[in-house]
Every structure is written in C-alpha cells, then in structure tokens.
N, C-alpha and C positions, 0 to 999 in steps of 0.2 A: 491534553486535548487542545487545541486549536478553536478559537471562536471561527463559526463558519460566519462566512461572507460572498456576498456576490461578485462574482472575479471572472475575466474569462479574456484570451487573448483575443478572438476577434469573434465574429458572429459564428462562423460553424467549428471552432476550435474550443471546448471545456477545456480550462484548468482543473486537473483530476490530482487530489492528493488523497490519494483513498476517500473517506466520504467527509473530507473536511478540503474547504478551497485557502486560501491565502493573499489575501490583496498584493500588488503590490511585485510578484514576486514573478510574472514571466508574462503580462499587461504593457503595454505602452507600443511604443515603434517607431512614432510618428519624428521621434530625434534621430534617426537613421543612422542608429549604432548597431550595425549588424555585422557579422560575417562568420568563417565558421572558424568560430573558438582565439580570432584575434579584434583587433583594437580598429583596423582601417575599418572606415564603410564598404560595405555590399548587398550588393540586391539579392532578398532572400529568396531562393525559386520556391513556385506554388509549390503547395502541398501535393495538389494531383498528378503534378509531373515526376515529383519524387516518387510517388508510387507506383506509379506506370512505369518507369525505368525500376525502380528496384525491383520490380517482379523480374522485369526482361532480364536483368542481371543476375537473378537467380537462377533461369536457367542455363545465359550463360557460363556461369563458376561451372555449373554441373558437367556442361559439353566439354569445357575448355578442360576440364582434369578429369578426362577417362581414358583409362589407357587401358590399351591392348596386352593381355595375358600373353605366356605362348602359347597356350593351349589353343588361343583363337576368340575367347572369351573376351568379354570385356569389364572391369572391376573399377565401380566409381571412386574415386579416392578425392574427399574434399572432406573440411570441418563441418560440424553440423549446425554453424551457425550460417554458411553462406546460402542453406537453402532455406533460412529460416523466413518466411514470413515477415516483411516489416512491424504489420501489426501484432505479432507477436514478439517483439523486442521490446519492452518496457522496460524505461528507466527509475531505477531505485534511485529514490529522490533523499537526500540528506541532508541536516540543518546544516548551519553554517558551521557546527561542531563537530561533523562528521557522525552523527547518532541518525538515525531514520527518522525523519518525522514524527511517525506512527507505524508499530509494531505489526496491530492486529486493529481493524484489516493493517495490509502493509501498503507504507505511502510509495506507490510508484506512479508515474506518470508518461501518456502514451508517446508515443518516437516523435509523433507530427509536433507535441508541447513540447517534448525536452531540447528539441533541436532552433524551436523560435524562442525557447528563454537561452540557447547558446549564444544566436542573432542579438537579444537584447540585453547579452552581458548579464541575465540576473543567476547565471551560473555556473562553475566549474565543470570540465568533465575531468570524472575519477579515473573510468575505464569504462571500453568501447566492447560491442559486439564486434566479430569478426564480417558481419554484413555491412553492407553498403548500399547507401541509395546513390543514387545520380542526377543530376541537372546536367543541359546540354553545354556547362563551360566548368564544373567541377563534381567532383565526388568525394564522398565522407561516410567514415563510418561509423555506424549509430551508435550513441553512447548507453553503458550500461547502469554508468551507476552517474547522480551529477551530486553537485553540494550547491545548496544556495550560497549567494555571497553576501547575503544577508541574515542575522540569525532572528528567528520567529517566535517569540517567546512563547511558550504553549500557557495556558488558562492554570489556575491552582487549581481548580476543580471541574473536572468532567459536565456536560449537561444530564439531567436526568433523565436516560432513555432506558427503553425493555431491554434494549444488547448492551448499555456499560451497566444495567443493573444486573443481568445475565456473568460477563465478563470479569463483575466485582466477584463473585463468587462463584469465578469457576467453570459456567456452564455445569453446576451441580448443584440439584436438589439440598436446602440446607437443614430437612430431617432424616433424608435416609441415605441420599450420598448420588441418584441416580440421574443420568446424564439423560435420559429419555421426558418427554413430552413434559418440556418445564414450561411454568408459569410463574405469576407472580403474586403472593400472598402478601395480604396485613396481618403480620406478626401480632400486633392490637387489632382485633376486626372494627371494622367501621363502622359497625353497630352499637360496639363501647365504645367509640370516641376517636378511633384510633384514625391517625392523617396520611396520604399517599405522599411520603418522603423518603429519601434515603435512608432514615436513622428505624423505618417500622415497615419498609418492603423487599421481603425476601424474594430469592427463586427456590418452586418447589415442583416436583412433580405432580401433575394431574391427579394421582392414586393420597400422596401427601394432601396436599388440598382441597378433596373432596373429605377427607375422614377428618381432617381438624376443621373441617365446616366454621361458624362462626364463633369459636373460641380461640381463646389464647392456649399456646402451646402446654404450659401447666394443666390448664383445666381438660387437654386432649391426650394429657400424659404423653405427652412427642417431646422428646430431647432436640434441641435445637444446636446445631453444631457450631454455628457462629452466627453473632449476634449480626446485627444488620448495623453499617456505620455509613457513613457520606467518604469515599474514597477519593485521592488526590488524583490528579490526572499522572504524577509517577506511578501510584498503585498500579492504573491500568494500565497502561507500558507496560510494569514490569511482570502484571499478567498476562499480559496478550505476547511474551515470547516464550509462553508455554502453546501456544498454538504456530508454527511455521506452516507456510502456506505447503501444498501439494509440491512446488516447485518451486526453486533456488538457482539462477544461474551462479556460474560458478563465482563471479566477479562480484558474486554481491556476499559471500558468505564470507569474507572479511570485516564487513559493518553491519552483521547480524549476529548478538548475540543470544540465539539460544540457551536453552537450559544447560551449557557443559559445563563437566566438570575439570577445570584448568588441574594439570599436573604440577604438582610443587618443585 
C-alpha cells in the first residue's frame, strides 16, 4: 500500500488512485511540458470542452456507421467503445514496473487525470480505448491502460483499517468461515488486557462474536482458523486479486493477474 498524501492536479481535478493518492505523479504544469503523448509544448484544451465534443462525437460514430440492410432496415455496426461514455473510460494506472499499483480496490484513474498526466509527461500510454474526445484543433483517443514513468515504492506495511483488516483475511469470518455480517473481534478481549492491533484483531461474524462474548477463543471452545498476524502490503496484493472487479476492459487483462492457473 501507498502512504496517502495530499495531491491533486488543479482545483476541480482529484488525483484518484483507487483510495490511495501519490505526489508527485500527474501535479505541476506550470513548465509547459505538455501535449498529447510527445515532447513539444501544447496547450492542453479544457476539460469541458473535451467532454462536450466527445459526447457529440459519440453520436456522430453512431450516425456515420449505419447502414442500410436490403430489407430497408437499418443495423448499427460500430465498436462498443465509440459509444462509450468518456466518463466511463478509466485508465488502469501502472507502476513504473508495469504491475497495478493496487489490486483491490483497483488503481485506475479518471480520462480527465490520465490524459493531464499525458500533458505533463508523468506517464506512458500502454493502450487506448477505441473512443475519442476532441478539442477544436486536435483529437485523441483515450487511453486505457498508462504506466507511471516514475516507480512508487509502496509502504512495507499496510495502514490499520477495518477493509485491510477484513482483506488480510479474506472477507471471512475466522471461526466459522462465513462471508456474512463481519466484524471485528479481540482474539484477547479487552477486558484481559488484550490491545486493538494487528497481531489480537480478527474478522468474525456477528453470530461468532456475540457467542465468544468476552473470552478467549479456548475458554469459548471456538477453533480459530488463523491466527491474527500484521500483513505486508505484498500480502494484500496478492489477496486482493482474488477479488476482480465486476468489469475488465479488454486491454487491461494483460496486467492483471488473477487467480489463473498458467498451463505448463
């Protein structure tokens, strides 16, 4: 995980790296090193105008490729990226290693960010959506996946929160195994002595946690299935790509690896 930090490229623009920000890495401008995706200067057009033309431009792709059946019909034939939404074209963001930043959530960031860290060089694009927006003297298509050109070292050890204490183990209960209404218990209850850290608080279900009340799992006869330890920030990586999100553009399932099992 990433130390969060206060970052953001201008006033109504977040830097969004899933819920971790990154100094440093699509900030500045004011050296007027911009343009799209080379070295010369250029003036990067407003955000709003890119979005007002890309809408228009979506439904011009739509008009421009419909064609006439013989029956007399008409059958839209276009990708299903050109009517996609700007804002719904997020860029999978990746270290300078080519790994995601972050697994789970996953680090992507919104078209209007990825396209001003193009402008100020703090990034590569890998591959593009098939969409495009437009300004009134050029057009581009928005990228799908970028790399920093910087690598970000992530932290040896996660912050303690309810979701990387959830995440360490699982999203699952650690006396009976159940993914329903978890919480989070003192393995030692607080009562004997026990301290709200990594190494004595579990996730357990509400049904678990009411019945071991203020004892230790011995004295509640509850078999504890893994013990509670302080998890690396690799830990949770490499649990958080047992969860993929609902949706994968296609361009990004190259630099996610999932649970597969590679063929020998």
């Amino acid at each position: 995980m990433v130390k969060a930090t206060a970052a953001t490229l201008d006033d109504d623009s977040p830097l969004v790296v899933s819920c971790h920000r990154h100094p440093g890495l699509a900030s500045g401008g004011a050296d007027g090193k911009t343009g799209f995706g080379c070295r010369s200067p250029a003036k990067v057009p407003p955000p709003g105008k890119l979005r007002d033309s890309a809408t228009k431009a979506g439904g011009a792709a739509f008009e421009a490729q419909r064609s006439q059946t013989n029956a007399g019909d008409y059958c839209a034939v276009y990708h299903p990226d050109l009517l996609r939404h700007p804002d719904s074209c997020p860029a999978l963001v990746l270290n300078a290693d080519y790994t995601p930043l972050s697994y789970y959530p996953l680090s992507l960031w919104p078209w209007q960010t990825a396209i001003k860290a193009m402008f100020l060089e703090r990034v590569d694009v890998v591959a593009h959506y098939d969409r495009e927006v437009h300004s009134p003297s050029a057009s581009m298509k928005l990228p799908s996946v970028i790399a920093l050109r910087q690598y970000v070292r992530p932290n040896e050890y996660p912050a303690f929160t309810r979701f990387n204490l959830f995440l360490r183990d699982r999203f699952r209960c650690v006396y009976c195994g159940s993914h329903r209404e978890l919480t989070f218990d003192h393995v030692l209850p607080r009562a004997q002595g026990g301290r709200t850290s990594w190494e004595n608080v579990a996730t357990a279900c509400a049904p678990c946690n009411l019945k071991k009340g203020g004892r230790t799992p011995r004295q509640a006869g509850m078999h504890i299935e893994r013990e509670p330890i302080r998890p690396t920030s690799w830990q949770l990586q490499d649990h958080g790509k047992s969860f993929p999100p609902n949706y994968l553009h296609q361009s990004w399932r190259d630099y996610l690896y999932w649970d597969v099992v590679l063929e020998p």
